[in-house]
N, C-alpha and C positions, 0 to 999 in steps of 0.2 A: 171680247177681251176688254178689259177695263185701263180706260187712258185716262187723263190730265193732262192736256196740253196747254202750257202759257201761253197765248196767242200773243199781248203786247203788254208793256209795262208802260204806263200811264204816267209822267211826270209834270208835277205844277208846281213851280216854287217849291213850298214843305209838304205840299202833298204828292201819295203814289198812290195806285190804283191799279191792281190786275185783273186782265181779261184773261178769263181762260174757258176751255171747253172741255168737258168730259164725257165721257161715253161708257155703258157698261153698269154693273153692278153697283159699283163706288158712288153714282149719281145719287144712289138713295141717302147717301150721308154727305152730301153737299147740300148745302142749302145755297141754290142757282140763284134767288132771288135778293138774294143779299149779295150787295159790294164788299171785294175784299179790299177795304184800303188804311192807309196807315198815314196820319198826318203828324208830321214834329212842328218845334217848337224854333227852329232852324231850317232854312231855306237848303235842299238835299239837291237841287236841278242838276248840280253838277259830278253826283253823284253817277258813277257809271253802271250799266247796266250786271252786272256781272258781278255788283254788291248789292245793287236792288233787290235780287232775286233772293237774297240769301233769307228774308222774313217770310217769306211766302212758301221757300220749302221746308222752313223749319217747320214752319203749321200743317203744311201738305205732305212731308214725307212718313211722318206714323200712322198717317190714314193710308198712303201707299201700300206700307208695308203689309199691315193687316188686311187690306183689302186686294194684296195683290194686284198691284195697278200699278202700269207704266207711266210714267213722268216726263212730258219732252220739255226741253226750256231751251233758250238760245245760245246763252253766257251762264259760266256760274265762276265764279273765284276758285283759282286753284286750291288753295289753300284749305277753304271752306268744303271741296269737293274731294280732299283727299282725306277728310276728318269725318268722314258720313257714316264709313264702315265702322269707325271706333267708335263712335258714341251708337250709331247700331247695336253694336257687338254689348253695351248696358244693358238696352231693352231685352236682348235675345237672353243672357246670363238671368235678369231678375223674373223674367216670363217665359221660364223655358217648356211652359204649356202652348205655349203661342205661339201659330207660325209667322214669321217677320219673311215675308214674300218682295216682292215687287221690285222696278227696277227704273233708274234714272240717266237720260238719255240728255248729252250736252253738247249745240254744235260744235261751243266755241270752250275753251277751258284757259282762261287768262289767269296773267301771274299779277296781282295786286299786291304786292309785299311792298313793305317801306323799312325806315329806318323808324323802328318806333319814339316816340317821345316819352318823357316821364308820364305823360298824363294817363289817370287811371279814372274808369266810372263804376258805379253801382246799384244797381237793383235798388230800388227805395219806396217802398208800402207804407211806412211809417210805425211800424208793428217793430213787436220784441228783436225777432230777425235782422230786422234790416238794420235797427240801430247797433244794434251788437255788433253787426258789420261795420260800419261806420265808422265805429270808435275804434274798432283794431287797425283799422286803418286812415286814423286822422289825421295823420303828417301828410299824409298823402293828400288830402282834399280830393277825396275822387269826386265828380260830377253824379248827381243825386238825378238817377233815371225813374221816371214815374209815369205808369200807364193809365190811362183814362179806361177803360173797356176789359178790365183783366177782372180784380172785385169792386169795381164799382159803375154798372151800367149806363151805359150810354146817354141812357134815358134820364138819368141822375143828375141834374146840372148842378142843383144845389149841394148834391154834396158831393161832388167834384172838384167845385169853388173852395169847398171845405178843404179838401185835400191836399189840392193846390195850394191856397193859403199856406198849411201846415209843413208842405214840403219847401215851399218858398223861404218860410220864417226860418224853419232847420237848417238849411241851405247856407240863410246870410248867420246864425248863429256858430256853423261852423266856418264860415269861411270860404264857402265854395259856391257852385253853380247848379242850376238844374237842366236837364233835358226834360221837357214834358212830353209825350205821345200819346196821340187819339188813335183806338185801333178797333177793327169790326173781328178781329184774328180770334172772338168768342162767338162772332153771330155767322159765320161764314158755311159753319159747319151743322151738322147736327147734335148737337153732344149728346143727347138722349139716343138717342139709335145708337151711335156709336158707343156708348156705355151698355147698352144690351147686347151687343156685339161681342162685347172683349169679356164681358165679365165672369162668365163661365169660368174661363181657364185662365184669367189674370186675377180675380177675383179684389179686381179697382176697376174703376170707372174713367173716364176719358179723360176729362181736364187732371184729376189728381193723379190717375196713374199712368196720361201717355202724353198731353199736352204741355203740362206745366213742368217748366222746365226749359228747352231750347223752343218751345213756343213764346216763350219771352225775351229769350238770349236773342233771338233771329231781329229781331227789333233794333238792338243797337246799331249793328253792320254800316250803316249810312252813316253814322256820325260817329265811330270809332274810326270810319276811313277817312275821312271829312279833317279828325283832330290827332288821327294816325295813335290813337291810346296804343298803350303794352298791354293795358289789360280789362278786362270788365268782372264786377266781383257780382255772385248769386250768393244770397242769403241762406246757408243750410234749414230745411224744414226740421231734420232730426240727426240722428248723431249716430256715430258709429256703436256704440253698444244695442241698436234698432236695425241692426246690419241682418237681413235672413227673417226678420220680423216684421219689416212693415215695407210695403212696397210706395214708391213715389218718383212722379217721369224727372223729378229736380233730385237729384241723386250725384254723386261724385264722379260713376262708374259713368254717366251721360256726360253729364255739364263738362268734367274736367276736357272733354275730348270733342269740345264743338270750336272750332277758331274760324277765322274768318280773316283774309289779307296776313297780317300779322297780329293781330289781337288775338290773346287767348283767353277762354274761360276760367275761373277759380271757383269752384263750390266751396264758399267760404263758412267757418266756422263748424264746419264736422265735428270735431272735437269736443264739442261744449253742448252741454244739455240743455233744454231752455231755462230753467231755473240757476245754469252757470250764467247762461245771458244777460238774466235778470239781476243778477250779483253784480254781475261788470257794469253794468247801464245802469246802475244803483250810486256804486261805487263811484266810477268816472263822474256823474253828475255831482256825490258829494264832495271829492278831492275838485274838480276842477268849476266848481260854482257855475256850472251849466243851468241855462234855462228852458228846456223842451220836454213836449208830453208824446206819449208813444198814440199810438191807432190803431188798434188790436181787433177793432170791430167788425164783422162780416152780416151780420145778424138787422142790422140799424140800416134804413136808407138815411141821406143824409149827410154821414162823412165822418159821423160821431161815435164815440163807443157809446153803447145803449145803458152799459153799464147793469145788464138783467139776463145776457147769454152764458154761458160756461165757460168762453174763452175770455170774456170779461172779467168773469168772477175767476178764475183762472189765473189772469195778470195780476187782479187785484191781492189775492193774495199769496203771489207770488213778490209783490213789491213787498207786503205786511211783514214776510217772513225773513224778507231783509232786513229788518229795523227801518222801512221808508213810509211814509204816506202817500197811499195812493190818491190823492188831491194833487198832490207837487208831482203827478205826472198824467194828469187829463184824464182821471177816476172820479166821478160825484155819485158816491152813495148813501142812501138816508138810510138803510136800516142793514150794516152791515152780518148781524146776525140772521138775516135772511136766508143768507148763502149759505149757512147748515141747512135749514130745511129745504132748500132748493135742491140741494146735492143728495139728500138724503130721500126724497121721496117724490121729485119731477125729473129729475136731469137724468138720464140714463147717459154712464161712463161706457164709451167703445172700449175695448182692449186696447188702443192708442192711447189714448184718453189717461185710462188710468196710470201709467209708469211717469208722469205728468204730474200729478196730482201725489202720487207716494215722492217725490224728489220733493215738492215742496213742501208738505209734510216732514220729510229727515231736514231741511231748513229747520222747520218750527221748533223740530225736536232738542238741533243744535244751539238754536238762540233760546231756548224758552227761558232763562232768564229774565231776556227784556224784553221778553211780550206780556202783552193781559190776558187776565184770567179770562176777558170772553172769547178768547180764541181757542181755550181745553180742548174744546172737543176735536180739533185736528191732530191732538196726540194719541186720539185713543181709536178713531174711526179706521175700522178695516177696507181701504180701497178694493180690494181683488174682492171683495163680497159683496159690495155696495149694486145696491137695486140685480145684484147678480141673477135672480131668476128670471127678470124680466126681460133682462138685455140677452140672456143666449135662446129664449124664443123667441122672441121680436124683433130686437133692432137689426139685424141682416134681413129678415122679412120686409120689415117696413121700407129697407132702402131701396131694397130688388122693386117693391112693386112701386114706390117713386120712380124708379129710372124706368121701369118700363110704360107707366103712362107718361113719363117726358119722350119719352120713342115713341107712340102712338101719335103723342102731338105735334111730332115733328120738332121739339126742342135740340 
């Protein structure tokens, strides 16, 4: 039979650390050797056990499931304990190829509820997302949470610094605070094995389509008890018209339905496409003389946008096709006409990818008055054909046999 038992929760000042043991099947998608632990930026000691837990099973219970594996733990929050089935009940609705198995065992089940305060926090990458968040909700000053170990490795210090910095400066420009956290909740596991595992019948891979999501929500727990928030906000990936079409573990039908004591989750911004995001984080910058650059980059060690990936090129003109300069928001590029040829004959568009690129596009179309003439050719480029023959023999190809030599190596 396949277990997970927490043996102890490790506390030190802002650090936590679990021990656990496992048995069974499930062992091959743990990585034993790796510390699960999670350091803030705030002293947690006095944090009870019974919120501790709550980051360890967000990470640990979608590998439960799939792997049909039993869970013991000591304490877990009621609250938190009675919201497991409902954001389950996400997973099982958008992967109903997939069977969501297994089962969590709690000696103790405490009621942590409070009387909430106004104060609110939020997910902060520094990307299109997260600012778009931000600004719909800047009366509020929520507390700007930012993970060290989520995209940008451990190993990374320098551009971590980067990060930090940038989240730091956003922070004091709007008014508010940050939570910083260091977390191994990416090195813990295998995510290669486990993306061979699911992909057949989820046809996503682990961190995008079973991780990310309440693998990050489970994080805050200690210090929305700590500051008793109402609420914690997640940055929507995509929007409701992507609803049946793209699969992703940060989704409404999940996030909305993970709480914790009395904090609830918000999957914020469904509504809005990323080129509506780019319009408002356009706009708010113009009307309110704001001074901040986004950090869209995934591609760049460092901490920098590279300013040469697709999501770059992506931002960048996506700002263009607002009437904005992508300079006045952390874009330097020297040969903007590149990114024709880049799009047109390196970069292969996923079917995500592209309904992305056609929004920013009907932009160019709308404004094309006050744009230049060197940007014509995004009125006339067919996205749904673009490198089309290459990408529906390859790019699924090419991804399968990445993740399955990231499973061989034990990534």
């Amino acid at each position: 039979m396949n277990n997970i038992i927490l043996d102890k929760i490790i506390v030190e000042k802002n650090r936590v650390e679990y021990e656990y043991t496992a048995s069974g099947l499930v062992k091959e998608y743990l990585n034993l050797d790796e510390k699960f632990f999670i350091e803030y930026s705030i002293d947690i000691s006095d944090v009870p056990e019974s919120i501790l837990v709550i980051p360890f099973l967000c990470n640990m219970l979608p590998i439960s499931w799939v792997c049909d594996t039993e869970i013991k733990v000591n304490e877990i929050d009621k609250d938190f304990y009675d919201s497991i089935n409902d954001f389950k009940q996400g997973y099982i609705d958008m992967y109903p190829k997939v069977d969501f198995k297994g089962t969590l065992i709690a000696n103790n089940i405490v009621d942590n509820s409070y009387t909430s305060s106004k104060r609110t926090a939020s997910f902060f990458s520094g990307g299109v997302d997260a600012f778009s968040t931000l600004i719909s909700h800047v009366d509020e000053k929520p507390v700007l949470v930012t993970l060290w170990g989520s995209d940008v490795k451990l190993t990374d210090v320098k551009g971590w610094n980067i990060v930090k910095k940038h989240a730091i400066e956003t922070a004091k420009e709007f008014n508010t605070n940050n939570l910083f956290i260091k977390t191994s909740f990416r090195l813990f596991l295998k995510e290669g094995k486990l993306g061979n595992l699911v992909y057949e019948k989820a046809r996503d891979y682990w961190w995008h389509g079973f991780q990310h999501g309440i693998g990050l929500i489970g994080h805050i727990a200690p210090y929305a008890y700590i500051n008793k928030l109402s609420k914690v906000y997640i940055a929507s990936s995509f929007t409701e018209k992507d609803r049946g079409k793209v699969t992703c573990a940060s989704d409404p039908t999940i996030d909305n339905f993970v709480r914790m004591a009395s904090c609830k989750t918000i999957h914020d911004g469904y509504e809005f496409t990323r080129q509506d995001k780019v319009h408002n984080i356009v706009t708010f910058k113009k009307n309110n003389n704001r001074n901040f650059e986004l950090r869209v980059c995934w591609e760049s060690e460092g901490g920098k946008n590279c300013c040469s990936c697709e999501k770059c090129y992506r931002t960048i003109y996506g700002i263009i096709a607002e009437k904005a300069n992508p300079s006045e928001f952390g874009f330097d590029i020297d040969n903007i006409n590149k990114i024709e040829n880049e799009l047109k004959h390196k970069i292969v568009l996923s079917n995500i990818l592209i309904p992305l690129w056609k929004d920013i596009q009907n932009r160019f179309i709308e404004n094309k008055e006050f744009l230049y003439e060197q940007y014509k050719w995004i009125y006339k480029i067919n996205f749904d054909n673009i490198n089309n023959d290459f990408r529906k023999k390859y790019v699924n190809k090419l991804w399968k046999i990445i993740y399955k030599i990231k499973g061989k190596i034990n990534l």
